[in-house]
Legacy VTK file of the C-alpha trace (Angstrom):
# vtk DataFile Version 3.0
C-alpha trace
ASCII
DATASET POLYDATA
POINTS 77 float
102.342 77.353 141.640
102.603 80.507 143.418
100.991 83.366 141.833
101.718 86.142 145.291
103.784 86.220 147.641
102.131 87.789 150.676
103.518 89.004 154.302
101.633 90.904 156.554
102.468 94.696 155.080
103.026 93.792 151.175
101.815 91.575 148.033
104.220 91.470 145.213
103.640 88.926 142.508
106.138 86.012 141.607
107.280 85.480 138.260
104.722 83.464 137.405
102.355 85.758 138.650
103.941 88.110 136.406
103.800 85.920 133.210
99.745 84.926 134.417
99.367 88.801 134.398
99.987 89.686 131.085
98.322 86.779 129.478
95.247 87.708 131.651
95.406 91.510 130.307
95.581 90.507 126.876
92.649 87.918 127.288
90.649 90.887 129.141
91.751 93.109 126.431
90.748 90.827 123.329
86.992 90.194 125.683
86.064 93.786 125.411
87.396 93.831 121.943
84.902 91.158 120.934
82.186 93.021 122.680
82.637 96.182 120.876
82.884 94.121 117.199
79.552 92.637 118.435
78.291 96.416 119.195
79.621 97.049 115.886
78.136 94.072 113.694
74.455 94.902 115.965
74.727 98.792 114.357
75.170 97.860 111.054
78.769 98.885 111.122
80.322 96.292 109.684
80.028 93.695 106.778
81.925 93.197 103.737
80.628 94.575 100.415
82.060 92.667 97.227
82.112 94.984 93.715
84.011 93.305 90.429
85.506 96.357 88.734
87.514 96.606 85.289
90.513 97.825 86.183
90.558 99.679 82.342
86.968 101.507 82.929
88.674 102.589 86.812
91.746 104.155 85.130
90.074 105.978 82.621
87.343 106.685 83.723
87.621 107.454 87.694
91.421 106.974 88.065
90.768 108.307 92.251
87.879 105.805 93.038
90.469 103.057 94.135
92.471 105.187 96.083
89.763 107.149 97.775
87.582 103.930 98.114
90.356 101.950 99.367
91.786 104.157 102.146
88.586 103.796 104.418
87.994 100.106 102.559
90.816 97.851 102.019
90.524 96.412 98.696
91.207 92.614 98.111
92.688 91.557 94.829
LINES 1 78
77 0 1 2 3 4 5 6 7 8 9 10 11 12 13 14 15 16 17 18 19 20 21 22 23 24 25 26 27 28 29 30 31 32 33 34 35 36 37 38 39 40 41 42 43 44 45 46 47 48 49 50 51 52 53 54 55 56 57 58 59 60 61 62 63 64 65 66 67 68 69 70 71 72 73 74 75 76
């Protein structure tokens, strides 16, 4: 398999080389996005936080918690 194809003034890459290319910038890509969820996790950044509410007391009592809370911190059900 031929990833270049090479004379003595230009490169250009096959079509495989072309398919390798993009597979290899999204495995770069995903790398340094591990890295930075690592940098993340080591600052104290990230985590998940688990609160039972009653959705009655929320209505009534702060009906904008959920929406406020949930924007910045998607809400499981």
């Amino acid at each position: 398999m031929r990833l270049l194809n090479r004379t003595k003034s230009q490169v250009a890459l096959t079509e495989e080389g072309r398919a390798f290319m993009v597979d290899a910038r999204r495995i770069l890509a995903l790398a340094a996005e591990s890295v930075l969820a690592v940098q993340r996790l080591n600052r104290g950044e990230t985590g998940q936080l688990n609160i039972a509410i009653c959705p009655t007391l929320i209505s009534n009592c702060c009906p904008n918690a959920e929406g406020r809370f949930g924007k910045p911190f998607p809400i499981s059900r």
